[in-house]
N, C-alpha and C positions, 0 to 999 in steps of 0.2 A: 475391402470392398467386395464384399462376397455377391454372385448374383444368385438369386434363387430360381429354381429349374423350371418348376410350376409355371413363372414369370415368363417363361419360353415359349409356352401356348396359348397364355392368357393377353402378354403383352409384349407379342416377338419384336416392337420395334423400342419398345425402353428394353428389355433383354437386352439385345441386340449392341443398342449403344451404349450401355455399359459395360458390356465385354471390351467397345472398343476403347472408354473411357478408362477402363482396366488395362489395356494395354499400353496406352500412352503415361499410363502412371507408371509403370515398371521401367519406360523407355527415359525416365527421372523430368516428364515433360513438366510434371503437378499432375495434382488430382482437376479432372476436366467437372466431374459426378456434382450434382446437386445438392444428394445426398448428404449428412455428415458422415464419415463412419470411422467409428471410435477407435484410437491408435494407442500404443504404449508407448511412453517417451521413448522408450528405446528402440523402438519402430521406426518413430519420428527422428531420431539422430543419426542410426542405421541409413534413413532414405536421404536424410541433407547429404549425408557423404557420398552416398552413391549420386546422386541428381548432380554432386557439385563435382563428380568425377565423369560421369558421362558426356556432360553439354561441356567441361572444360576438355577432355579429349575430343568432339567432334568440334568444335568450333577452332580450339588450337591447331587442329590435324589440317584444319583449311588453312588458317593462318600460314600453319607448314606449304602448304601448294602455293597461297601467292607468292611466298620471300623466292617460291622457285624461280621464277621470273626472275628473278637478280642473276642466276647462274648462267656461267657462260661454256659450260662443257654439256649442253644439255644438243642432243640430235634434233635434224628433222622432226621425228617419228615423235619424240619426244615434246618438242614442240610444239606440235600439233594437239596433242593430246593434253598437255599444259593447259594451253588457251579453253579449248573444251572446260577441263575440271574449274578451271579461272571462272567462267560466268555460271556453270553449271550448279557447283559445291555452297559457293555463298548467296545462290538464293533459295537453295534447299535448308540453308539456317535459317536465312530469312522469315522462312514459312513456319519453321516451329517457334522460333522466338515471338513472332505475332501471335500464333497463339496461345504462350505465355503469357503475354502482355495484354490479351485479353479473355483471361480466363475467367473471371469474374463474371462478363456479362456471357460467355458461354453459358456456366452454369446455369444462369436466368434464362437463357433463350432453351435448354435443354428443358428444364422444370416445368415452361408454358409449353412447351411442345408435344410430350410424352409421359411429363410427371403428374400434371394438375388433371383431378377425374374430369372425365369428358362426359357432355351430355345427349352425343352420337357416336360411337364407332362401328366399325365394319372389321372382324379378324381375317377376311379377307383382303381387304382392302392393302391391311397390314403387311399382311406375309406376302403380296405382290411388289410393296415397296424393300420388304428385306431383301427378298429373291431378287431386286434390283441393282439393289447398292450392293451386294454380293458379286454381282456380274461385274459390275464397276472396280469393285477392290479387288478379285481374285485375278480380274484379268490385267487388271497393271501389273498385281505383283508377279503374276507367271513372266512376263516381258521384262519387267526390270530384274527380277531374280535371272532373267535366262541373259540378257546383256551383261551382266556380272559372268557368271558363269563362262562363257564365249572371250570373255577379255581377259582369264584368265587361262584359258586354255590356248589360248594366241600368245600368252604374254609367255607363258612353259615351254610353247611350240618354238620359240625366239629365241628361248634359253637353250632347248637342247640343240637346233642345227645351227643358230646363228653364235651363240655365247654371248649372247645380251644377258644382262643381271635379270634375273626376273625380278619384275615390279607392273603393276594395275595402277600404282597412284606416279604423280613423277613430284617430289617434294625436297624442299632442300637441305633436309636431316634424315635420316642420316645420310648421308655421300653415300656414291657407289664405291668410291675406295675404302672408305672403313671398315674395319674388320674387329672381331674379337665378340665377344660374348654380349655386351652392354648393345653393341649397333645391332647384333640378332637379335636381339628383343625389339630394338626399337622398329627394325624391318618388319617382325610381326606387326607391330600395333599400326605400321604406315598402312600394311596389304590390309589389316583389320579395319580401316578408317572408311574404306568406300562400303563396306559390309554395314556400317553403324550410321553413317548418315542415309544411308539408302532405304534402310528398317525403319528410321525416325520419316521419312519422307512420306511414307509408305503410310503410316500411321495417323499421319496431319493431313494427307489426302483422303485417306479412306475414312477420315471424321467428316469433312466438310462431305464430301460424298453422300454421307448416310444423312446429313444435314438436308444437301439439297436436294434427296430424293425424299425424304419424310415431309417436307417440303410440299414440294408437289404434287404429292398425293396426300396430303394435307386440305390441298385446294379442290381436290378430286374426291373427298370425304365430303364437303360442305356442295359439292353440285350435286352429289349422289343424294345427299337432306332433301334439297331443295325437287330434286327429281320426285320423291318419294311424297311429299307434301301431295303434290297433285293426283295422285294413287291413293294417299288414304283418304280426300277427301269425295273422292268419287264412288271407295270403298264404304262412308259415312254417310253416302247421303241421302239413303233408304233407310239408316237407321237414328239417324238425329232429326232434332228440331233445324230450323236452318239459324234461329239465335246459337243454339248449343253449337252447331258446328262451324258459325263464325268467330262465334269466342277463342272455341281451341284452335281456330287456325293461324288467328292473329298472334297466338300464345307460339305457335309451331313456326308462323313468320318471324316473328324478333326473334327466337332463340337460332334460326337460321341465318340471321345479321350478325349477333353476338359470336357464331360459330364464325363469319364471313370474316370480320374485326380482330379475331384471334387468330388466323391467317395471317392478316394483312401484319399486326404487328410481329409474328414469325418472320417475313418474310424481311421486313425492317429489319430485324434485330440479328437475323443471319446475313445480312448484307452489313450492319457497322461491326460485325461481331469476328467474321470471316472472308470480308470483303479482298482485305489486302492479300491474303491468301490467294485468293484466286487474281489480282494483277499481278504478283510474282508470279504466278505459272506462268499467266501469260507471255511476259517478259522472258520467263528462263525459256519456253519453249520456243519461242521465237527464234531468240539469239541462237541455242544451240540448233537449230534446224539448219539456218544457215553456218554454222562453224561447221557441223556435219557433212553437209554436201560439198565443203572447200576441203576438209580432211580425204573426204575421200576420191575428189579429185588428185590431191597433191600428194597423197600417199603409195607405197606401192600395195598392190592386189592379189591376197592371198584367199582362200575359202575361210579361214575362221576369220579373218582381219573382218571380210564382208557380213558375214554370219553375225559378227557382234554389233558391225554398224546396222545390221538390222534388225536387228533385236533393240538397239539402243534410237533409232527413227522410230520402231511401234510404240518403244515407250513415248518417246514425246508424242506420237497422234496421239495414243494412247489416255493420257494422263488431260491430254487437251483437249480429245472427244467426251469425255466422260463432265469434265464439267460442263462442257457447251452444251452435250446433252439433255444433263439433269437440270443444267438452269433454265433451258430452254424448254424442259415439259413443266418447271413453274408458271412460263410464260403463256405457255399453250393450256394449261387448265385452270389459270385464274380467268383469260380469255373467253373460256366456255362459261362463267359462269354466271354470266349478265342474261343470256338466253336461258338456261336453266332456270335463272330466279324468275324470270319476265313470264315463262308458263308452268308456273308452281301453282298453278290453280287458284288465285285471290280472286278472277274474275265468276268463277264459278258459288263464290258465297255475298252475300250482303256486310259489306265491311263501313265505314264511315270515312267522309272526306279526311279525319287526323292520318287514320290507317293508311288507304292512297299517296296522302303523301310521301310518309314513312317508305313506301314501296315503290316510288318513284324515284326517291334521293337514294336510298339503298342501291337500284338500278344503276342510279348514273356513278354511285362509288364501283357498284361492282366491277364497271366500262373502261375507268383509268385503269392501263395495261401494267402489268408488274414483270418490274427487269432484276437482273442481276446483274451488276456491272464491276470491270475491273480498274479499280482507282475512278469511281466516276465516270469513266470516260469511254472502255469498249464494255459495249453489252454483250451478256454471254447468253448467244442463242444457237441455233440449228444452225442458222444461214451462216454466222460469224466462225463458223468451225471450219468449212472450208475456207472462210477470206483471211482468215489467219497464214493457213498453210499458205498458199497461193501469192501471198502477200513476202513470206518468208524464203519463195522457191524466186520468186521477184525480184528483191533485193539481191538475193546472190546472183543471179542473172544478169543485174545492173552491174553491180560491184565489181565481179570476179572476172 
């Protein structure tokens, strides 16, 4: 899946998402890419074993954390931290197995998005949407790489004054009492486990990311059209007939609908395609917000202990700002674009009652709002980023 370099200036947001589709292929997710590209059986046989070793260690390694719950020598401190990885770990599988399960119509929804030649773009326009979804992934992963980071230099600080076992995960193989060669291997790959689902996490977020900000500036490419109609025809209209410059306009109106329509079905198809995705964050950040704030209530209070639990709070705003964000500037520039079309200049040329029409019903499709919603049921906007937190600081409030 080689990306060509060229492709970086010409077309930084297909560039772009095929790095990241490159990435998730290495992470044994599948191939996300549209594209075919041509493999050697032995490539192919090579990747089933790794894909069928990687998703069999990180989904077993969870497996490992819940049977932890059955142990009855497990601490407080432990306890606490249990419960966490318990709702946190299995809906971070959650999220890449959905996009497994729909990889197929990814690939479709990538190909109409950034693959099929387009008959407006802006390389502008572009590289302000990559320079976005880049803010979005670089800044999660600095947060959650730096929450790892922080819980393990807590968990080291534990081992050396307190002589607690050092461990980051709390699971129920191997025991703390085991000892000998085979259980030091398996200690690596347990402290190895929060390192591999956090990379896979990482990767299934920062697709849907670059999804829903290409997205939204998607819908921001087709008002910029429509902007621009009204411009050339004012620019026209000392040099045309007023037939000739009704003609090309109506020609410049439908492919400004056709651009409108190829939105609208983006915006379908990244909502059944990625949808579930974004109700599992929801859910996971919720729940951990409140298990966070009852952790560190009930725990004792050190400078890394707090350090890591905030690092591990930014990631969830983090991870929860970033979709409400992006789905929310879907929302706000499909929104503009019923005015945009309504002074695209048609009144300025001689059109016929068919035409009128045509740009009346286009209007009122432009006007139904477009959401992104999680499981149907919360819409991810502006507003809904705080009523989550708030909602979340709530319940423990009630609860605790």
């Amino acid at each position: 899946m080689d990306v060509p370099k060229n492709l970086k200036e010409t077309h930084p947001q297909r560039y772009y998402l095929k790095k990241m589709c490159k990435w998730t292929y290495y992470m044994g997710i599948g191939d996300c890419w549209y594209e075919e590209t041509k493999r050697s059986k032995t490539h192919k046989i090579l990747y089933a074993l790794w894909a069928t070793f990687i998703n069999s260690y990180i989904i077993l390694g969870t497996v490992n954390e819940l049977l932890a719950n059955f142990r009855s020598d497990v601490t407080p401190q432990e306890k606490n931290d249990l419960i966490q990885f318990s709702f946190a770990h299995p809906s971070l599988c959650a999220k890449y197995i959905f996009l497994i399960l729909q990889k197929d119509r990814v690939k479709k929804l990538f190909k109409r998005m950034v693959g099929e030649k387009r008959v407006f773009t802006s390389l502008e326009v572009e590289k302000q949407s990559v320079r976005e979804a880049f803010i979005y992934s670089v800044s999660l992963a600095i947060v959650t790489y730096g929450t790892l980071t922080m819980t393990v230099i807590d968990a080291f600080k534990r081992y050396i004054k307190e002589g607690v076992p050092f461990q980051t995960e709390v699971a129920l193989l191997p025991s703390p009492s085991y000892s000998g060669l085979f259980s030091g291997v398996l200690k690596v790959f347990k402290e190895l486990h929060w390192w591999a689902i956090v990379s896979n996490m990482l990767l299934v977020d920062g697709l849907s990311f670059f999804s829903l900000v290409f997205l939204g500036y998607k819908f921001k490419l087709v008002r910029i059209y429509f902007e621009s109609l009204r411009e050339k025809v004012l620019r026209n209209a000392d040099n045309k007939s007023k037939e000739a410059l009704a003609e090309e306009f109506q020609k410049d109106f439908v492919t400004g609908v056709k651009l409108h329509e190829d939105a609208l079905w983006c915006a379908r198809n990244v909502q059944y395609a990625l949808g579930n995705i974004y109700g599992v964050e929801i859910i996971e950040t919720s729940t951990c917000m409140v298990i966070l704030l009852i952790k560190i209530v009930d725990s004792g209070r050190n400078m890394t202990f707090l350090l890591a639990n905030l690092f591990f709070f930014s990631c969830l705003f983090m991870i929860n700002g970033a979709y409400m964000m992006a789905a929310g500037d879907v929302t706000y520039e499909a929104s503009l674009l019923s005015t945009s079309m309504f002074h695209c200049g048609w009144e300025l040329v001689r059109v016929g009652r068919g035409f009128r029409t045509l740009a009346v019903v286009a209007i009122q499709r432009s006007q139904r709002p477009v959401h992104m919603t999680a499981f149907g049921v919360i819409t991810l906007s502006h507003g809904n980023l705080i009523s989550v937190v708030r909602s979340s600081y709530s319940f423990f409030a009630v609860m605790y």
